[in-house]
C-alpha positions as CSV (number, residue, x, y, z in Angstrom):
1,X,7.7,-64.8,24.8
2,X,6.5,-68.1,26.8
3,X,6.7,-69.9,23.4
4,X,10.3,-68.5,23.1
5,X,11.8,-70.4,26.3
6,X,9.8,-73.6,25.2
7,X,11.7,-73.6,22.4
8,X,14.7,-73.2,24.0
9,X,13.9,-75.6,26.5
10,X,13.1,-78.3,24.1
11,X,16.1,-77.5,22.2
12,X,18.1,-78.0,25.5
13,X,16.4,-81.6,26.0
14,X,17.1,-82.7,21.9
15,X,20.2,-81.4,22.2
16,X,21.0,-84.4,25.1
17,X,18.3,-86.8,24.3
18,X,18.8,-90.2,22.0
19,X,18.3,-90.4,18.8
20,X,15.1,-92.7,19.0
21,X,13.9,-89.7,21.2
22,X,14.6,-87.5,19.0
23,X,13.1,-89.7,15.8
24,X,9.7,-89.7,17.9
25,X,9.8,-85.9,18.2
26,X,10.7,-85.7,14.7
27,X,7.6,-87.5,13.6
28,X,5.1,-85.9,16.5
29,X,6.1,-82.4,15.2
30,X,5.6,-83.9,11.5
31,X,2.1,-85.3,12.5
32,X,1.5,-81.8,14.0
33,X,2.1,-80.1,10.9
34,X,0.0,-82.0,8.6
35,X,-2.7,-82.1,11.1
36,X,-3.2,-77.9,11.1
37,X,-2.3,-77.3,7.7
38,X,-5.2,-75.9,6.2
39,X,-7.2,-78.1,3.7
40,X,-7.0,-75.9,0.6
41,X,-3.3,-76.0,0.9
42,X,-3.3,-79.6,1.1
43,X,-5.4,-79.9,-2.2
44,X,-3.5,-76.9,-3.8
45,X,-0.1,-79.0,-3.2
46,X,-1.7,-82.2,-4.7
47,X,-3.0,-80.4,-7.6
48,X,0.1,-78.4,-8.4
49,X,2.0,-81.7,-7.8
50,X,-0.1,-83.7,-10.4
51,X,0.2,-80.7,-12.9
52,X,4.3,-80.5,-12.5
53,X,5.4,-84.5,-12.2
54,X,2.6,-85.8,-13.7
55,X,2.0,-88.0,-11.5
56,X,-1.7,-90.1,-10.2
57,X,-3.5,-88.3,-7.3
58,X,-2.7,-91.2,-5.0
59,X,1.3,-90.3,-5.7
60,X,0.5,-86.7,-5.2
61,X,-1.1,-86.8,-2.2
62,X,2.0,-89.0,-0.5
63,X,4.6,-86.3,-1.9
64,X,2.2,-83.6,-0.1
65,X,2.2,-85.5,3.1
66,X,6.1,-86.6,3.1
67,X,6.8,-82.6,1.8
68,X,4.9,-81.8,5.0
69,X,5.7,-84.4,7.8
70,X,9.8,-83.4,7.1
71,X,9.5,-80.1,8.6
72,X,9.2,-82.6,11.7
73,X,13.1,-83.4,11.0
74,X,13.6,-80.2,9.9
75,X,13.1,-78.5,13.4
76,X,14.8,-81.1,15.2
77,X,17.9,-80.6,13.2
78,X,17.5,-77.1,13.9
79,X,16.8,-77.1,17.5
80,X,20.3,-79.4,17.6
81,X,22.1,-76.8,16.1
82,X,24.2,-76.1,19.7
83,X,25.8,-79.2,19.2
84,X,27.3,-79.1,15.4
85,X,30.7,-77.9,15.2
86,X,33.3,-77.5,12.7
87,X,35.0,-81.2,13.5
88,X,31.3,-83.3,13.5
89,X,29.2,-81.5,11.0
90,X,30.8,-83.8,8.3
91,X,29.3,-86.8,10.1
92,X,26.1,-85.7,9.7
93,X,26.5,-83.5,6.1
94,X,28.1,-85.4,2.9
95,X,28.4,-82.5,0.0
96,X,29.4,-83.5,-3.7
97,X,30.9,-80.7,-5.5
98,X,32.6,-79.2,-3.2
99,X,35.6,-78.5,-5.3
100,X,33.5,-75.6,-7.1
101,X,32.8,-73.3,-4.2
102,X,36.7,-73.9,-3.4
103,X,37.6,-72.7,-6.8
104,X,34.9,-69.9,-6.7
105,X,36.0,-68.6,-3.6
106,X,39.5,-68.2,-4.4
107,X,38.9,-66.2,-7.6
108,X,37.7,-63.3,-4.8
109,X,34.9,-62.2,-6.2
110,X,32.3,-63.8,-3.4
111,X,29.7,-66.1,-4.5
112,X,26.2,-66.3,-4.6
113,X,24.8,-69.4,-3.0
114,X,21.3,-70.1,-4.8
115,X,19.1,-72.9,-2.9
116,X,15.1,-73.1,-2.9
117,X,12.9,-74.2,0.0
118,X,13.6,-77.6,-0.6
119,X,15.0,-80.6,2.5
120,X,16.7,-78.2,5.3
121,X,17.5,-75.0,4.0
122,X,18.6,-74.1,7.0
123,X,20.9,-76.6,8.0
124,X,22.6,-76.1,4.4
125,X,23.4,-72.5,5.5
126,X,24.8,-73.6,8.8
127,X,26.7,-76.7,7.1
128,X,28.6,-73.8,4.6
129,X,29.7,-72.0,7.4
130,X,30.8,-74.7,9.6
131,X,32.8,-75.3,6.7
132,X,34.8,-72.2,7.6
133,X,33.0,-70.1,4.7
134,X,32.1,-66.7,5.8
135,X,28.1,-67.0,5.3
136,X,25.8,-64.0,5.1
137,X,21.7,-65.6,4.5
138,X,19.2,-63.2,3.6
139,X,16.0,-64.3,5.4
140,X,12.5,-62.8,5.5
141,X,11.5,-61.5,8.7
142,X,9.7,-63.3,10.8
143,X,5.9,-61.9,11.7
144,X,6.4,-62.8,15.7
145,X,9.7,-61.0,16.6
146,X,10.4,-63.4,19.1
147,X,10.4,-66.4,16.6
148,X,12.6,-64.4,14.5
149,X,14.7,-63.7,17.1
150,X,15.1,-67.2,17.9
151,X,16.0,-69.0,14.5
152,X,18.6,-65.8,13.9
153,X,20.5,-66.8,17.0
154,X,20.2,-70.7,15.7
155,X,21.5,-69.3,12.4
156,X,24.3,-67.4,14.2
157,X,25.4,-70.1,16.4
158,X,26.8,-72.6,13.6
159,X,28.1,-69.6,12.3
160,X,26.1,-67.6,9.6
161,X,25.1,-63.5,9.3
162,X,21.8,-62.4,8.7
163,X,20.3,-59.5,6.6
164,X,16.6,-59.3,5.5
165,X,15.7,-59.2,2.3
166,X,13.8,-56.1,2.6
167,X,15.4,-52.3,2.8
168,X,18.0,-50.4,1.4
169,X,20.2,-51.0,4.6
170,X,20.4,-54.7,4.0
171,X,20.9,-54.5,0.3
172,X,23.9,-52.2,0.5
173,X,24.5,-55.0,3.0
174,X,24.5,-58.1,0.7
175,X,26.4,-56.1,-2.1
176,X,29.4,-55.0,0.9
177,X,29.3,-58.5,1.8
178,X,30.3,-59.5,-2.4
179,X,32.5,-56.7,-1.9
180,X,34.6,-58.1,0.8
181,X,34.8,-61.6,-1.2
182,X,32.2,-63.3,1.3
183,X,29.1,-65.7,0.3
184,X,25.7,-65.0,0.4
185,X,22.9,-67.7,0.5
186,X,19.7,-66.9,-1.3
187,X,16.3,-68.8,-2.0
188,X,15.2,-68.3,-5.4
189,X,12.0,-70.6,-5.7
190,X,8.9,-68.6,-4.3
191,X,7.5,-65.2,-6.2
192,X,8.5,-62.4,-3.5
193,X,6.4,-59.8,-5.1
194,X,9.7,-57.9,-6.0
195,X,11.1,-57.5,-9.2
196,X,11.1,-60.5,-11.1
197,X,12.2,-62.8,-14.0
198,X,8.9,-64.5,-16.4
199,X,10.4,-68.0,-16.5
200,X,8.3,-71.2,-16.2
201,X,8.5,-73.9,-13.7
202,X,7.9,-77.3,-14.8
203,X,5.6,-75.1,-17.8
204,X,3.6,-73.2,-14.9
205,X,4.3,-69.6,-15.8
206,X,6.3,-67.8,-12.5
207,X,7.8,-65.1,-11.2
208,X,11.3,-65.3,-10.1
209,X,12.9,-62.9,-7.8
210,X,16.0,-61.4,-9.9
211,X,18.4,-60.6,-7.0
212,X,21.1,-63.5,-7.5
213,X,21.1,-62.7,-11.6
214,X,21.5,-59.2,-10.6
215,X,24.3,-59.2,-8.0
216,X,26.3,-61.7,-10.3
217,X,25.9,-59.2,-13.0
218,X,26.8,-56.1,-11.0
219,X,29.8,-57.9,-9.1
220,X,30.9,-60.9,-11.6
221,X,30.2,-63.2,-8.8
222,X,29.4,-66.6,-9.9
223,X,26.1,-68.2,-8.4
224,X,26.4,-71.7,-7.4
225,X,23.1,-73.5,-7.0
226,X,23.3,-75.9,-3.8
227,X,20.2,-78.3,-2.5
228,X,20.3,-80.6,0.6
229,X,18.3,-83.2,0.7
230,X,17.6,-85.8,3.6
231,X,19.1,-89.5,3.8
232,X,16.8,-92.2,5.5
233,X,19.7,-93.0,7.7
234,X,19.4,-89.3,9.8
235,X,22.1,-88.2,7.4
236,X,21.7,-85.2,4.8
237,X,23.5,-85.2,1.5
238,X,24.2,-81.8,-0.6
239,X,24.6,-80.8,-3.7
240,X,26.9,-78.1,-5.2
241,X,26.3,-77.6,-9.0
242,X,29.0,-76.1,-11.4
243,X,28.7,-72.1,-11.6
244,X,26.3,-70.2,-13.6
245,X,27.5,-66.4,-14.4
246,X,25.7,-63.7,-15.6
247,X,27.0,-62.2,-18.3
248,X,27.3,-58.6,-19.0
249,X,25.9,-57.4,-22.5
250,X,23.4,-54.1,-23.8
251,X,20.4,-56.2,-23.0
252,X,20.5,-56.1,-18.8
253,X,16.7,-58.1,-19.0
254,X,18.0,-60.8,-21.2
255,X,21.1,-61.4,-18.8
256,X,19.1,-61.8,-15.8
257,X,16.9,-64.3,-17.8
258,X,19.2,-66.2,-19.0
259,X,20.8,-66.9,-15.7
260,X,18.1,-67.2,-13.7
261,X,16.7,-69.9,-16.7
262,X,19.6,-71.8,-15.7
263,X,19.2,-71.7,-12.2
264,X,15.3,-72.4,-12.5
265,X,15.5,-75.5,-14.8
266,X,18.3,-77.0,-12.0
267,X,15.6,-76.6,-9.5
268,X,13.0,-78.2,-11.5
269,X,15.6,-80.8,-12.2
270,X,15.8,-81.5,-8.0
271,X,12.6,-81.4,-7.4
272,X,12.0,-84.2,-9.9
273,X,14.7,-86.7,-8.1
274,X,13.1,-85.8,-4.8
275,X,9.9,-83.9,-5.2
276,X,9.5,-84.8,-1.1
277,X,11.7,-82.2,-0.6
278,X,9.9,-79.1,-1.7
279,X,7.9,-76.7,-0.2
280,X,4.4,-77.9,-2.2
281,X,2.4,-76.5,0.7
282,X,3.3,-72.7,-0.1
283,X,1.2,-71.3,-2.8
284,X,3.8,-70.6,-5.0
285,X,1.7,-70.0,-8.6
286,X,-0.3,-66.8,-5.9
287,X,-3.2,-68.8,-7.5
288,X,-4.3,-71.3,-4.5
289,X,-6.5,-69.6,-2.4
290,X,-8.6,-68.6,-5.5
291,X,-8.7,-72.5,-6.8
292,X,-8.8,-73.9,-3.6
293,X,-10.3,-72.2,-0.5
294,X,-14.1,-71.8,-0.7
């Protein structure tokens, strides 16, 4: 609960403060996070860089550190969330391809808005919405309730609803929300332990979570992938691609696969124009702790 007010507090002082202020806090909070990370998950996210890019260890280890020190930015921008608004958030978020999720969104059939942990996933919902887009993200809940209450009412305030992406309440939820012609934001890179699609990333064989295949299939919703990505200026640029459908034949697996291929090999294609932006510290493959915590 203490930790709750702090928050709120500091968000009240980032909210007023300068932006070299707020550049200092950005990189203290960064510094923070690569400091307590555990080791193995610092080795883990330089192996599984090496093995996916290719890259020399001395590379990998400087994508690890950037992937980490951005959550720095990352909070900031979210703590600063009171101040965006539907006339300023266009300063601060360029978006190519908007034209598609126009176009989408008039056909009425609501659309699936497919991202992956990658720059500020959070400020990409809050961005749609602010947008005038009516935005439902499905989240996981947070451990501490008191930390999940807090970054639901920062999602809420520029605008978004939340369901978790666990019980039959918030599914019927997600599918009413379809039904109503609204958009739904989803992340589609980590294995969720749910029903899945077999499809590699970058030849690493994964599990990925079926639920924006599915609801495209059972609604004819189209899912348009979206990544936001962070400028050096303070600035974020995003992405919207052209949409994918899943199509509706006898074989329901094949569907899902072949949609969520497409969505999967976009990601992959991201990652590689700005690997700093993914999540490399989350032990994606479920393999990690076994390779690297002794």
């Amino acid at each position: 609960m203490l930790a709750y007010h702090l928050i709120k507090l500091c968000s009240s002082f980032l909210c007023i403060a300068p932006k070299y202020i707020r550049n200092l806090v950005a990189s203290f909070f960064g510094g923070v996070a690569v400091a307590v990370v555990p080791e193995w998950r610092m080795k883990m996210a330089k192996a599984n860089i090496m093995e996916c890019l290719g890259v020399d260890e001395h590379r990998a280890y400087h994508i690890a550190d950037l992937s980490l020190r951005r959550f720095g930015r990352m909070v900031v921008e979210v703590l600063r969330f009171p101040t965006l608004t539907r006339d300023n958030i266009r300063n601060l978020v360029s978006i190519e391809g908007m034209e598609y999720l126009d176009v989408c969104y008039r056909a009425g059939r609501g659309v699936i808005m497919a991202t992956g942990h990658y720059g500020n996933w959070e400020l990409l919902g809050g961005t749609v919405a602010l947008h005038g887009y009516p935005m439902l993200s499905i989240v996981r809940k947070q451990n501490n309730k008191y930390m999940d209450k807090l970054i639901n009412e920062y999602r809420q305030i520029v605008g978004q609803e939340v369901a978790y992406n666990r019980g039959e309440v918030d599914l019927l939820a997600i599918s009413r929300m379809l039904r109503k012609k609204k958009l739904i934001g989803v992340l589609f890179d980590q294995d969720t332990n749910d029903v899945g699609v077999k499809i590699n990333i970058f030849g690493k064989p994964s599990i990925i979570p079926i639920g924006s295949a599915a609801l495209s299939r059972l609604h004819g919703s189209p899912i348009l992938p979206i990544f936001l990505h962070n400028n050096d200026d303070g600035t974020c640029s995003a992405k919207i691609y052209p949409p994918i459908y899943t199509e509706k034949t006898e074989d329901k697996e094949n569907d899902y696969y072949r949609a969520t291929e497409q969505m999967v090999r976009i990601l992959e294609e991201e990652i590689i124009l700005h690997p700093e932006m993914w999540f490399w510290v989350h032990d994606r493959w479920k393999d990690g702790r076994k390779r690297f915590k002794k």
